[in-house]
N, C-alpha and C positions, 0 to 999 in steps of 0.2 A: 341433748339439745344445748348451743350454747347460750353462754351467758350473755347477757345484752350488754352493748359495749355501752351504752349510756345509761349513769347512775345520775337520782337524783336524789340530794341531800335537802329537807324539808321538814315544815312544821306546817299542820294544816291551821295553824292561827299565825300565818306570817304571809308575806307578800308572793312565799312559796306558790301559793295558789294562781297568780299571775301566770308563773312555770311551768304549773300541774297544765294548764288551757291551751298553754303553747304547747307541748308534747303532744297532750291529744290531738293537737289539732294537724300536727307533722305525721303522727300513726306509725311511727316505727315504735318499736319491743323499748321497755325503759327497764331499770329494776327502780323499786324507793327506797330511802332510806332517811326513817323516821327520826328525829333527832328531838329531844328535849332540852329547853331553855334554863340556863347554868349548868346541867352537867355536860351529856353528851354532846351537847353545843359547845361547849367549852373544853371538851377532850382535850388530851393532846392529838391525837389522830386526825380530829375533825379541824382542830388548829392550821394542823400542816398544809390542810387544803385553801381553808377561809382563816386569817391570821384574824380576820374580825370579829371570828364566832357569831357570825350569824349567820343564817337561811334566807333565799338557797341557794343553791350550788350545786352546779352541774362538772359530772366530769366523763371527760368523750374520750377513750383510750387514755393517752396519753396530757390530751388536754384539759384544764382544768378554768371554769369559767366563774365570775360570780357577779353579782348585780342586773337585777331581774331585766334592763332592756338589756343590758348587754347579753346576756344566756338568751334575749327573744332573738336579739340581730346575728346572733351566733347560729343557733336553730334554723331560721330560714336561710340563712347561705350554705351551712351542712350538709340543707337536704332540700335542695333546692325543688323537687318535684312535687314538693309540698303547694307551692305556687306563692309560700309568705311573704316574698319580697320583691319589687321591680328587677327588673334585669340589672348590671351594672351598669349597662349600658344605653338605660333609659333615662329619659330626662327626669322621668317621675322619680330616680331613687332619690332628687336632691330634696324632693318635699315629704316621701319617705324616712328619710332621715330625721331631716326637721321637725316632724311632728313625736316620731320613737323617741326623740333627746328633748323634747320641749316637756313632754310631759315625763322623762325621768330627770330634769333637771325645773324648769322655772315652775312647772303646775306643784309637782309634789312639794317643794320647796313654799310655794304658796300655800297652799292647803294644810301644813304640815304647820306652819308660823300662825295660820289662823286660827287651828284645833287646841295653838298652846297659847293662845291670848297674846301672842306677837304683834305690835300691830308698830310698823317703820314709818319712821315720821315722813312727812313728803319733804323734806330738805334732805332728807336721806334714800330715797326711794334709788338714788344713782350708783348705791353701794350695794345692793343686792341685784340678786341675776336674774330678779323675778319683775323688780318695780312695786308694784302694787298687785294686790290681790284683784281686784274688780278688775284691773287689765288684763292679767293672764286668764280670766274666766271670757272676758268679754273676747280676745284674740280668738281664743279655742270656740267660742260659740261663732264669731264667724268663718272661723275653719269650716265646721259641720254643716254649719247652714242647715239647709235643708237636705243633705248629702247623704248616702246610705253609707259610702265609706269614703276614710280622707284623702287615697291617693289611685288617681288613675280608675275610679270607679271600681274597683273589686278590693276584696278584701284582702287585708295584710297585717301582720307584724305590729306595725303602727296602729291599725284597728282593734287591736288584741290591749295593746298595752297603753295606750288613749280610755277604751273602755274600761277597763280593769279601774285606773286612779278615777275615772268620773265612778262607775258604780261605788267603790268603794267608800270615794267620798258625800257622796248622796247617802249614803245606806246611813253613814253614822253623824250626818248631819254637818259634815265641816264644808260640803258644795251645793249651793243652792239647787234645786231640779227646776233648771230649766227648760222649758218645753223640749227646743232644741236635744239639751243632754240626756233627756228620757227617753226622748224619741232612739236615738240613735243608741242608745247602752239597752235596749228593751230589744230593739231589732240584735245585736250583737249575744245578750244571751240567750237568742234561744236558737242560737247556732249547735248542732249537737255536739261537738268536741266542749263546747264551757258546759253544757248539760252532764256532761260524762264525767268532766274532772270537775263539777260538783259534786255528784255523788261517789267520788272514790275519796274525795277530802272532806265530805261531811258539813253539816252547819258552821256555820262562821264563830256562832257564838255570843 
């Protein structure tokens, strides 16, 4: 039998689990590869791939990916029969985008400033990417609306990893559950691919 050309380097206490959901949910063959925070995180070997030492990290043959949207937006153009991403040549991939990099870049960034007692003055709000916190939540709750998913009605990529940072941040209290974000992260896990890579990665903890 061979070996599965896509390895995945992870810690089921890291945002690896975002990765674990997308693979399931594409259903091609993976191997894991479990990695421990300061040592084998910090290999040389594991270095070579991720010079950041962290998780996770995908690697497809020859190519080597790292940063959880990026390994999702990687993932559904790979294998595209998966159905994770609008066409290229849809209009929907420009809101597609926009929401994959909104929330790897101004949500997390928000939520992440809130969880460390951050709080940017409003004469400063013009120097971050995010603005204010209550805007980036209030944006993304008008996204969702009352929406089952954010692009083109069916699910994607973007749905995967929107959900991921609102559960995440609900679970441990850094994003308020509003009606909107439950509704929508409640309908998203009990899709069977996040059901499966929870139980291969375990309690959160």
């Amino acid at each position: 039998m061979n070996e599965p050309s896509l390895v995945f380097y992870t810690n089921p206490r890291s945002r690896g689990r975002i990765v674990r959901w997308m693979l399931e949910e594409i259903g091609v063959p993976y191997r894991t590869e479990i990695l421990d925070y300061g040592t084998t995180m910090k290999s040389s070997a594991y270095l070579a791939l991720n010079p950041m030492g962290k998780v996770p990290a995908l690697q497809h043959g020859p190519t080597v990916v790292t940063e959880c949207a990026a390994i999702c937006a990687y993932l559904a153009d790979a294998f595209p029969s998966a159905g994770l991403a609008p066409a290229l040549t849809s209009p929907a991939r420009g809101q597609y985008y926009r929401w994959l990099f909104f929330a790897a870049g101004p949500l997390e960034a928000a939520w992440t400033n809130q969880a460390l007692g951050v709080v940017v003055p409003a004469e400063r709000q013009a120097m971050v990417g995010y603005g204010s916190f209550e805007r980036v939540l209030d944006v993304l709750e008008g996204a969702i609306g009352d929406r089952r998913y954010l692009v083109d009605d069916r699910f994607s990529a973007a749905d995967l990893y929107v959900g991921s940072q609102l559960g995440f941040g609900m679970r441990f209290g850094m994003i308020a559950k509003r009606p909107a974000f439950v509704r929508y992260f409640d309908a998203l896990a009990a899709r069977p691919a996040k059901v499966r890579a929870e139980e291969l990665d375990g309690p959160m903890g």
